[in-house]
N, C-alpha and C positions, 0 to 999 in steps of 0.2 A: 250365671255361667254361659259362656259364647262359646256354641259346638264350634266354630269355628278355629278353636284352639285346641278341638278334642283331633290330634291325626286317627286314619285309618289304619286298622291293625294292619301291618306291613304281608304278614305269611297271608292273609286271608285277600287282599288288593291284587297280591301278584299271582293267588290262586286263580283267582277270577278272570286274572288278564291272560294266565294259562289256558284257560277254559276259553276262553273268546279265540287265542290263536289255534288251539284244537279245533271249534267248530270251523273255522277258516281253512282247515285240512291239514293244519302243521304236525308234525310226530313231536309233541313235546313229551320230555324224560321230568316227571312231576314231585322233583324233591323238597317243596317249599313247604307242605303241610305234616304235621304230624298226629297224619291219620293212620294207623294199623291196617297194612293191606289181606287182613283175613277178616273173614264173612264172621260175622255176631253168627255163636254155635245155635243150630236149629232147633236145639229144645227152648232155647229163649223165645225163639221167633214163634214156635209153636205155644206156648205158654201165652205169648202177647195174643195173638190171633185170638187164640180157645178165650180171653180176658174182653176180646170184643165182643165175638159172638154170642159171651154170656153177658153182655150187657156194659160193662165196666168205661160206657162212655158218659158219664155225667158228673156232676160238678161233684168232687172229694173233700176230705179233710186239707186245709192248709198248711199244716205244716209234713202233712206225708200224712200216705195209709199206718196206722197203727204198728202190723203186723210188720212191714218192713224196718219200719223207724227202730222196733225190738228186736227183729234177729242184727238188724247192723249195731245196734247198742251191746248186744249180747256176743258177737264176735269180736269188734276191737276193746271189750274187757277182758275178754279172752288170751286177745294178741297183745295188748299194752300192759297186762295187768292192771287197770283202774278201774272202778265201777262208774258205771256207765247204765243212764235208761233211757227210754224213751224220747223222753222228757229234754234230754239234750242233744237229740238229732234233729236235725231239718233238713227234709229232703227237696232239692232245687229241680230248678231248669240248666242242669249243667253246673258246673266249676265257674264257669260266669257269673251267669246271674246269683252264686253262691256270694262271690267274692263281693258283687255288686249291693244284695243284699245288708254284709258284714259293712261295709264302709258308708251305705247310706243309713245304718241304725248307728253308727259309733264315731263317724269323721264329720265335726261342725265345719263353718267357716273359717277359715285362720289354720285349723289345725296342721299342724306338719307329720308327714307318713314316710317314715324310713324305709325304703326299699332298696335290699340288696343287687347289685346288678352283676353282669347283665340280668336282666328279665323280662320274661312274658310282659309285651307292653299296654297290653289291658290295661292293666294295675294302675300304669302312671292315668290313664285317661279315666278309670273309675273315680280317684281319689281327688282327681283335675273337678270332674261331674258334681263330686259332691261341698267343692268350693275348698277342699283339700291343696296341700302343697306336698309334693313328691321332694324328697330330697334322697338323692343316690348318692349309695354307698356301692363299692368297687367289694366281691368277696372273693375273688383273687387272689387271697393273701394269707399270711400266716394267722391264727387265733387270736396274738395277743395284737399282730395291727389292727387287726379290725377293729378289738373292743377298744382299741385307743382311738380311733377314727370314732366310733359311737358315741364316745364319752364326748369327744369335740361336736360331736353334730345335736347332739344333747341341749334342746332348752324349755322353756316355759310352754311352747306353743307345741312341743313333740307327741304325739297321741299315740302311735304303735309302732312297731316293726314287722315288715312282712322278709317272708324269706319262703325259701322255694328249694326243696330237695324229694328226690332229685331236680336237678336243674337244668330249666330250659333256656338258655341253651345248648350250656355247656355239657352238660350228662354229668358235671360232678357232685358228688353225694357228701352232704355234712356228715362230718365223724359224731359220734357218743359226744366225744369231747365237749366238741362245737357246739353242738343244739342247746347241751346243758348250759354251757355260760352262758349263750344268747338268752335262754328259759332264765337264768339266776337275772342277769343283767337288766332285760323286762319287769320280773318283779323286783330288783331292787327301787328301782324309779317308776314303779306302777304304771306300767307299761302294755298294752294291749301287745298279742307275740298273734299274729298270724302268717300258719304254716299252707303253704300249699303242696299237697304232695301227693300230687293226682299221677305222678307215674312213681311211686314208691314200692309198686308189685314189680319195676324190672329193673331189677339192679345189676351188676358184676361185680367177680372181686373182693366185695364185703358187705354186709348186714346193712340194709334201713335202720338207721336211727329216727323215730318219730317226736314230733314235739309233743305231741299227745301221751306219750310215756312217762311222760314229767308233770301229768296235770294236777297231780297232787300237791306240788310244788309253786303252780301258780293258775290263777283262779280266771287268771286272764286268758288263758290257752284258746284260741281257735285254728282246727282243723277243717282242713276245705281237703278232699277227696271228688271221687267221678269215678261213675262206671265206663267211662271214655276210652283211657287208654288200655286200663287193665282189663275189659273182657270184649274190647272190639268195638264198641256200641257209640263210637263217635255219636256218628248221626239221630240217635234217640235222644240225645240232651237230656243226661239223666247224673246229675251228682249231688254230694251232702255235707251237710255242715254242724260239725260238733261244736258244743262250748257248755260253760257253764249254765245253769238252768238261768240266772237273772240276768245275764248278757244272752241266752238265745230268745228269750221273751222280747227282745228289741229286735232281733235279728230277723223271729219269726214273723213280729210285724209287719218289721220294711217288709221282706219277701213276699206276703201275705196284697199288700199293693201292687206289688211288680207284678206278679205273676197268678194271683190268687190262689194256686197250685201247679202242679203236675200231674198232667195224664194219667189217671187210674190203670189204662191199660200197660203205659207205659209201666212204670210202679210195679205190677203184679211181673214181668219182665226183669226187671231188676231183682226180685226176689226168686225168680228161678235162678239167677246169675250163682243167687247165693245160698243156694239148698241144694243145687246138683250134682253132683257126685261127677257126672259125666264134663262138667263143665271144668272142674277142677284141674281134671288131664286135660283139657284145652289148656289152659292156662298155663300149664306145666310145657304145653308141646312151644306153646309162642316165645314163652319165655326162654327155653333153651334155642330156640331159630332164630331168636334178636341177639342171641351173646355168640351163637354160630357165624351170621352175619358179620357183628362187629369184629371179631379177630380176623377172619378174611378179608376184610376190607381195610382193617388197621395194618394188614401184611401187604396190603398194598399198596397203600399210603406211604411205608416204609419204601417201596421201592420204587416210588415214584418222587421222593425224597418232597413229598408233602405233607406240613405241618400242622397237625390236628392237636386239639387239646382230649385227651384218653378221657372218652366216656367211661362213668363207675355205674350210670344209669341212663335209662330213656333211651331215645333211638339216635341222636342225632352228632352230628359229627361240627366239632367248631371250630372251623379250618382258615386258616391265617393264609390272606391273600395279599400281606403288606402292599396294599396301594387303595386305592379309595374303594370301599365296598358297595356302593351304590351302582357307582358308576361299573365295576365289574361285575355284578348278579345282573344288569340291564343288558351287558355285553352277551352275557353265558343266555339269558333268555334271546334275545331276539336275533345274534348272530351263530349260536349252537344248540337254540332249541334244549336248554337245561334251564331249569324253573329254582331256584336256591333264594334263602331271604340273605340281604346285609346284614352284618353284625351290627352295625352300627342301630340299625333297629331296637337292639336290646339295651339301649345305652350309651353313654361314650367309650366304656370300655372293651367295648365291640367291635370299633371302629377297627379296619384293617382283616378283617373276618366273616367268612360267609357261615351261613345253618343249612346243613343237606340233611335231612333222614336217609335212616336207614329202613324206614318200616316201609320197603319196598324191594321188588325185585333184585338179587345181589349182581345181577348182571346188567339194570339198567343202573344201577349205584356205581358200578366199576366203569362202564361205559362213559357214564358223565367226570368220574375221578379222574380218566386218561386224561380229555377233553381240556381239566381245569388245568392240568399237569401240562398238556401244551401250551394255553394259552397263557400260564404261569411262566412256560421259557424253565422249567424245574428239570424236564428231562426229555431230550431229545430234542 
């Protein structure tokens, strides 16, 4: 494999070039990451500290602290109705190295990996890494196109299907419907089905449907989650990865090379995330101020007669700048000091489209919507 053919994640290049024209003294408006602008709740941060002080810095178990791996096993059997132990968790360095993991225990050379697009473009360069071929599929569309699009992209060489709900980075959310065919359609051609659904705690509108709901039904199920989006904690690099118990023995492996573990202190950290009571009304207060947000700024999207694709999840807004998207997110950065990724990043079906979060101030969001609204020529 020739990094040379791996690109650099697009949100994270143009963070960094935002970062450089900030320290240079510029006022940039920073909508290209989606990072959650509220502080990890301080009982976590207290729990991590109290985790050092009593020692919790030396080398762990591999695939996660015990205790964690059980209460998360023991809550989404809870929330899925499936059972669930231990034994099928593996706790990562992040959603990354999660997915990274999954694709270097299970994607040979040759192998082909269906990706729904747009999407998070990790994926394509994970499955590129491990001598994999990405083939994108457009999910844009009604049910029954898509599975007739599968059915043609279908062959000898096909190893799994990843898919991603909510979605980055459109915010649309698979229906019951959907997950379950994709889930029948997987196992009927013995199909690896992984699900990313690292913002599935912020939905609008209607209920998370998870693939993990259905694992009864296929044996191949992986679930990739993160305490990232849902409790604030970007920067700890702390997510997890379900599966079967004879597909996460491989998965545990890879991980097990990559990363050898996860920070103990970290770990005890994420297990406050998920015992405290207190944190729970966090999560309650972000999650009503992201669907606060999105209607105020969908009301003004409206009347600045700019076209966005109506998030049902996640923060972010998929807004149709009909003209070359590269070439205007370069524009909006360096001559209006607005930091946004191209759609085309996400695929070709991107193209013509920028990604703005919203998990940031509603008044540097609306500031920057005028901004594209002039420069769009859409009003005034």
């Amino acid at each position: 494999m020739n990094i040379d053919f791996i690109q650099k994640t697009p949100s994270v290049g143009l963070a960094d070039e935002a970062r450089r024209l900030k320290i240079a003294g510029l006022d940039i408006i920073e909508l290209q990451t989606g990072d959650p602008d509220f502080i990890t709740h301080p009982d976590i941060v207290t729990a991590t500290h109290k985790a050092l002080l009593d020692g919790a810095t030396h080398y762990s178990f591999s695939s996660g602290l015990p205790r964690l791996r059980e209460c998360l096993a023991a809550n989404l059997t809870g929330e899925f109705k499936v059972e669930l132990s231990s034994e099928n968790v593996l706790i990562t360095h992040g959603a990354v190295q999660g997915t990274s993991a999954v694709f270097s225990a299970l994607v040979e050379f040759g192998d082909e990996v269906i990706i729904l697009e747009p999407n998070w473009t990790t994926v394509d360069a994970l499955v590129k890494i491990c001598g994999g071929k990405p083939i994108k599929i457009s999910h844009l569309m009604t049910d029954d196109a898509l599975l007739e699009l599968l059915q043609k992209a279908l062959n000898k060489k096909t190893k799994m299907l990843c898919i991603n709900s909510p979605n980055n980075p459109t915010g649309k959310v698979f229906s019951e419907t959907r997950v379950r065919a994709l889930v029948d359609w997987c196992c009927k051609h013995n199909l690896y089905l992984v699900s990313d659904e690292v913002y599935r705690s912020i939905v609008f509108d209607r209920s998370h449907s998870s693939a993990l709901s259905f694992y009864k039904r296929h044996e191949r199920i992986i679930f990739i989650d993160s305490f990232s989006k849902k409790y604030a904690m970007t920067g700890w690099r702390i997510g997890f990865v379900v599966a079967h118990v004879s597909v996460m023995k491989k998965i545990a492996k890879a991980s097990q090379v990559q990363v050898t573990h996860v920070a103990p202190f970290i770990q005890i950290g994420a297990l406050e995330a998920l015992q405290n009571k207190k944190v729970v009304v966090f999560l309650e207060t972000m999650q009503a101020e992201y669907n606060m947000r999105r209607n105020i700024l969908m009301r003004l999207c409206k009347e600045l007669n700019l076209s966005i694709i109506t998030p049902q999840g996640a923060f972010y807004f998929f807004l149709e700048v009909g003209r070359d998207d590269v070439a205007f997110s370069n524009s909006l950065l360096y001559h209006h000091s607005i930091c946004v990724v191209p759609g085309s990043s996400y695929g070709s079906s991107g193209r013509g489209y920028i990604r703005l979060t919203y998990a940031a101030q509603v008044d540097e969001v609306a500031t920057a919507l005028g901004k594209i609204s002039q420069t769009l020529g859409a009003k005034g």
